[in-house]
N, C-alpha and C positions, 0 to 999 in steps of 0.2 A: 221854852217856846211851846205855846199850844199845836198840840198836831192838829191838822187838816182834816174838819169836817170828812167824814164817809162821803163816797158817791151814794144819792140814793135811787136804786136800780125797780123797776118795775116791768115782771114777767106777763109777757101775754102769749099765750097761747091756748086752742081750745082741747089739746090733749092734758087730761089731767095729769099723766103719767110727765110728757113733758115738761109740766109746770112744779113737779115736785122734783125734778130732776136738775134743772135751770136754778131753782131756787136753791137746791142745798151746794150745789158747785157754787153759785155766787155768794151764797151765805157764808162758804166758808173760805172767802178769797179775803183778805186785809185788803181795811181801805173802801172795801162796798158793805152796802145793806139794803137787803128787798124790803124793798116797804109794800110792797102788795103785790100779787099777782091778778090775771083777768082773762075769760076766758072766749072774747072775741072785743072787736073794734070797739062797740057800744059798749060793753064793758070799761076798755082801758078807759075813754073817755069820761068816763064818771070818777074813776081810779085818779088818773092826773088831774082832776082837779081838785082830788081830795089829798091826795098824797102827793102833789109837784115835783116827780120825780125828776132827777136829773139825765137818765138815762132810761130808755126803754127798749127791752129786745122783743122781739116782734116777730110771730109766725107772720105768713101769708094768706096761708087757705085755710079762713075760716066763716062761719054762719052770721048771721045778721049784716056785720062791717068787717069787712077782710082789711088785710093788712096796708095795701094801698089806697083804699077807703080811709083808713085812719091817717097813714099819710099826708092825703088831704087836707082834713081835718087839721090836723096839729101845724099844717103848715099857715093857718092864719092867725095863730094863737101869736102875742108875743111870749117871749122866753121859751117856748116850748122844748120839752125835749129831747136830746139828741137821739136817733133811733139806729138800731145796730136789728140789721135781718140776721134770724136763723133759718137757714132754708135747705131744701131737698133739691142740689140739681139735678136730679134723674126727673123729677116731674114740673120743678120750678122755677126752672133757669130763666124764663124771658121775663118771669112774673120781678122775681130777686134783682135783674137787672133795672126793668121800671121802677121797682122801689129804690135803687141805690140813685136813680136819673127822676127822682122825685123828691131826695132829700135825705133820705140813709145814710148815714156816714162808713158803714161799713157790714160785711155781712159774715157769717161762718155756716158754714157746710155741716148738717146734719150727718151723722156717720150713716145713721139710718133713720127710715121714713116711720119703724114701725117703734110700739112702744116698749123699748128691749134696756136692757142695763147697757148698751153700745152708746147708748146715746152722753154717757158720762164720760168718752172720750172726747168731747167736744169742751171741756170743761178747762182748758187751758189758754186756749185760743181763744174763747167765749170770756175770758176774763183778761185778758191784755187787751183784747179790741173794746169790751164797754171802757175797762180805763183808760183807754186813746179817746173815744164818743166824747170821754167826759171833760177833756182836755182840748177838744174842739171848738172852732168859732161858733159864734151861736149865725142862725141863717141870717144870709145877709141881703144886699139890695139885688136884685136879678139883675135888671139895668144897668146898675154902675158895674157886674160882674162884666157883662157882655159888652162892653165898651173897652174895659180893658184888654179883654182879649179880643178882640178887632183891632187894635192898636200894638197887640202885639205879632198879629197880623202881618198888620202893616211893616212894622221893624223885620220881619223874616222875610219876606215880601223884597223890601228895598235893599236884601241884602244880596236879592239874586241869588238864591240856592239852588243847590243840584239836590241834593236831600235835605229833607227835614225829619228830625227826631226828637222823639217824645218820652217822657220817663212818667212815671205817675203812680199811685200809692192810693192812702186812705180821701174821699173824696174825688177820687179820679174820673169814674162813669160822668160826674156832672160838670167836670172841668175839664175833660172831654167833648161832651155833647157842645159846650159853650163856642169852644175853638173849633171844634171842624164844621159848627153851624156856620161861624163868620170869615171860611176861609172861600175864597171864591170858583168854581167852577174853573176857570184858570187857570188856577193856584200853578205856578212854574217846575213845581218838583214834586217826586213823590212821598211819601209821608210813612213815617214808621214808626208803633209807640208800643214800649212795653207799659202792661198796666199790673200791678200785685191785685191778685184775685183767686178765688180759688178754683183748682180744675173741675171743668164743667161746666164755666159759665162764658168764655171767651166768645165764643161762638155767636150764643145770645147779643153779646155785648155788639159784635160785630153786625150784626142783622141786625138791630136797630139803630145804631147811627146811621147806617146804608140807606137808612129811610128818614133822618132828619137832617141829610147833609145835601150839600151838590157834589160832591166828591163819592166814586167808588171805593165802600170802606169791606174790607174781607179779612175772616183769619187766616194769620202765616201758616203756609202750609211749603215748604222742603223746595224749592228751584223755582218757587212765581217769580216771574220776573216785573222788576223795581219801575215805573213806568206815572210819568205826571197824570194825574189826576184819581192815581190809586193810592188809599190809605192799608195799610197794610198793620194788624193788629196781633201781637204777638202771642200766640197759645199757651194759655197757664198751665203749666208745669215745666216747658221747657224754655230754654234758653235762646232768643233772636239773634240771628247775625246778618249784616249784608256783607255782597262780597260784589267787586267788579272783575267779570271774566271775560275779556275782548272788549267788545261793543256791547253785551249785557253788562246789566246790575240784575242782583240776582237776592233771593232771599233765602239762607240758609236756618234748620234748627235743629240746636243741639240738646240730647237729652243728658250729657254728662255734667255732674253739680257741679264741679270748675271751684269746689269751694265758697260759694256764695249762699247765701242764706234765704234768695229771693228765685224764684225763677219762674217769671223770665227776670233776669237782671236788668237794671237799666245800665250800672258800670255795662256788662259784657256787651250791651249793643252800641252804647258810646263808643266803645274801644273799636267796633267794628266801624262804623261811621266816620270816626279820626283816620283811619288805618289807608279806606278807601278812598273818602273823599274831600280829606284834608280842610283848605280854606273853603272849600267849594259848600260844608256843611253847617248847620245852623241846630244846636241840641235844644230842646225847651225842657225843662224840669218844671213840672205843676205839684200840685195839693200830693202831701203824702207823709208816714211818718218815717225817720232814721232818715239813713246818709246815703243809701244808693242811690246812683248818678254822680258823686263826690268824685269818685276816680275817673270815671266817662269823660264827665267834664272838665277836669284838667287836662285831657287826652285832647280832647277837641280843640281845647285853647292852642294849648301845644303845636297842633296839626294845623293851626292858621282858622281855625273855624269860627264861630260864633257862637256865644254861650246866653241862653235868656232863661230867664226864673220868675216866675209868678209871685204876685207881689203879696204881703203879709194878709192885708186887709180883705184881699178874695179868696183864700186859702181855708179848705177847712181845716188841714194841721199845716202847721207852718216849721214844716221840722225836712224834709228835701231840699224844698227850694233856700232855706235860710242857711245851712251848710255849705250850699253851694254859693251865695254872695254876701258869706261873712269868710270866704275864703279866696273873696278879690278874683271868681272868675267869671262871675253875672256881668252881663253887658246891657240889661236893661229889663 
């Protein structure tokens, strides 16, 4: 059997130190090859069309055409490529999340801003997320996204919940913004979502849905209490739980690993959503890669609740939501 074509990856950034840095960790990952690097937006752009990379990683703060500038750009191209941020959240957090809610499939955290041998810690992460990038739907219709999720709306909606819960992964920021855009002002329950991200950017993440949604969206922070028309967004690093204590609902976090490989987990916050609020709760599992939410969701089922998963064809990795309704507990 012929093996699988290389991904071919293409470095942008305008530190040179960075670009020789990015380039020799990816050069020596199996499976990839830099076919160029570029040292701002106008740059890549001449790059991709000479070299049609298949993946591209992507400073932010650069000269000429910055990172979200390029964004743009490649966002009208057909095929283009899929882009994976490297970013500084001490200085770049709100930047890194408008670029993952412009089309980024996914981003990694610079260990540091300056040009130091630290920055070759990045190099493991930096090469499982481009080969997830490369393994992602290519962009798809806005439209038919947002319709979907309005519909799916609708089904959590009709089912009269007391909570709703969210899991979410690689692709999340933009399968996020979709769904709390189309959920109404109204909305009957409060809302809770773990997203995989890395710490430092939650926050961000949080402050600008709060500005494209009708719904109050905030990061978990330790006894907020659970209340309709609050989306409540779980802090990367630790662990989300809710918990009902009298007549509150209440938001607990925990920072002990519990054994899970994610955190926030979305198992650990299903498990707390089942535990609590039984038939009364509705989990949604969106875009992401691997199986967490797998165990949540059976929890939920179990507990009388409702289980929905985001469908193939809107998904930038179809690897969450497809474990969970090739295992008969997706309800739609």
């Amino acid at each position: 059997m012929t093996p699988p074509a290389p991904l071919r990856v293409l470095v942008v950034d305008d530190s040179a130190f960075a670009r020789k840095v990015l380039r020799k960790v990816l050069s020596d990952a199996e499976g990839l090859e830099v076919v160029g690097t570029a040292r701002d937006g106008l740059d890549a752009l001449e790059r991709v069309a000479e070299f049609k990379p298949d993946v591209i990683t992507l400073d932010l703060v650069m000269p000429a055409l910055d990172g979200l500038g390029l964004l743009k750009a490649l966002a009208g191209m057909p095929d283009a490529p899929r882009v994976v941020v490297v970013s500084s959240a001490d200085t770049e957090s709100e930047l890194a999340v408008a670029a993952l809610q412009a089309g980024a499939v996914d981003l990694v955290h610079k260990p540091t801003a300056l040009a130091t041998e630290r920055l070759y810690e990045l190099g493991a992460e930096l090469v499982e997320k481009v080969r997830v990038a490369g393994r992602a739907m290519p962009r798809y219709v806005q439209e038919a996204e947002r319709e979907a999720f309005v519909r799916a709306a609708r089904v959590g909606t009709g089912t009269s919940p007391k909570l709703l819960a969210v899991g979410t992964s690689t692709g999340g920021p933009q399968a996020l913004t979709r769904l709390l855009s189309a959920l109404p002002r109204d909305f009957p329950a409060p809302v809770v979502l773990a997203l995989h991200i890395p710490a430092g950017y939650t926050e961000a993440v949080a402050k600008r849905l709060d500005t494209q949604c009708a719904l109050e969206v905030v990061e978990a922070r330790d006894g907020l209490e659970l209340v309709p028309g609050r989306v409540v967004l779980a802090k990367a690093g630790m662990h989300l739980k809710v918990e009902r204590r009298g007549a509150l609902d209440l938001v607990r976090l925990d920072r002990h690993p519990l054994g899970t490989p994610h955190h926030p987990s979305v198992d650990v916050l299903f498990q707390s959503v089942a535990a609590g609020w039984g038939e009364h709760a509705v989990a949604l599992v969106l875009t992401g890669m691997g199986e967490d939410g797998l165990v949540g969701a059976r929890a939920v089922r179990a507990a009388g609740g409702v289980v929905l998963t985001e469908s193939e064809s809107s998904c930038v990795v179809y690897g969450m939501p497809r474990v969970v309704d090739e295992a008969g507990l997706s309800q739609g």
